[in-house]
N, C-alpha and C positions, 0 to 999 in steps of 0.2 A: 672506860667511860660508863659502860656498866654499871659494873660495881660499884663506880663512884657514886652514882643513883639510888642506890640501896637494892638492885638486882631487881628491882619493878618489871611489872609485866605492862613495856612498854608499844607491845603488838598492833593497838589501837591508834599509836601515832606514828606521826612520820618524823623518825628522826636523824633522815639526809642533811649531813652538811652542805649546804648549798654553795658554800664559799671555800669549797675546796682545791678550786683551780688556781694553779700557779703560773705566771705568765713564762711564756718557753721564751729564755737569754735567745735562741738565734731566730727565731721567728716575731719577735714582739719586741725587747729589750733593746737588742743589738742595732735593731733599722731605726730607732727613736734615736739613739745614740750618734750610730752612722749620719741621718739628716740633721741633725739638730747640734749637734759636738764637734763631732770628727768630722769638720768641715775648715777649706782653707783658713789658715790664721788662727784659729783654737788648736784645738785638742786631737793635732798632728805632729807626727815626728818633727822635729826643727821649729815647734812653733811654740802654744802654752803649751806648758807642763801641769799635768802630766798628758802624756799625749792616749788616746781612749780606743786604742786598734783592737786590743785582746780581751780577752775574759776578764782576765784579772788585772788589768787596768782599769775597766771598767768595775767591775764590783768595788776594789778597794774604793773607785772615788765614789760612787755611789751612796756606799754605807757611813761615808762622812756624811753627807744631807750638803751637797751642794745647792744649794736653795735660790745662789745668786744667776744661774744658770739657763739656758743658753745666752750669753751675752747680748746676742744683737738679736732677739725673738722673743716670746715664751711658749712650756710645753702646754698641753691643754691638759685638761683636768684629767682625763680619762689616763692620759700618758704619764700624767703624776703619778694616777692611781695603781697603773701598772707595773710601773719603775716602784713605788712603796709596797706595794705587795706583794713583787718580788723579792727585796730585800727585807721582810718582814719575813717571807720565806727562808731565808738561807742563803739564799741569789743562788740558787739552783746553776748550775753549768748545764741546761738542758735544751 
């Protein structure tokens, strides 16, 4: 990033990425999921498919942009935000 600068003497400013947190899959991610998805009648063993208990059931459906999503609620803004910027992330296993 530097460099890409032209190696400036950039001393005088601050230049913190501010938006460098990633939402943590088991602390953030997974509990949106868990209340919101993986509840009776959706997105449980024997119910829709695919059903969203693991990591990687969850990411793979994620990073489609399920958009039609929770069926019977919606998420709020902030829990969009954190579910997209997670998967803008990488969707981190964190």
């Amino acid at each position: 990033m530097w460099i890409e600068q032209g190696t400036l003497n950039l001393s005088q400013f601050d230049t913190t990425d501010t938006n460098t947190t990633v939402s943590s899959f088991q602390t953030e991610i997974k509990p949106i999921v868990d209340a919101n998805c993986a509840v009776s009648g959706c997105h449980v063993s024997n119910a829709q498919s695919p059903p969203l208990a693991s990591y990687t059931e969850i990411k793979n459906k994620a990073t489609t942009g399920a958009t039609s999503m929770p069926k019977n609620g919606t998420l709020t803004a902030q829990q969009i935000k954190l579910i997209a910027d997670w998967v803008d992330a990488g969707s981190p296993n964190n």
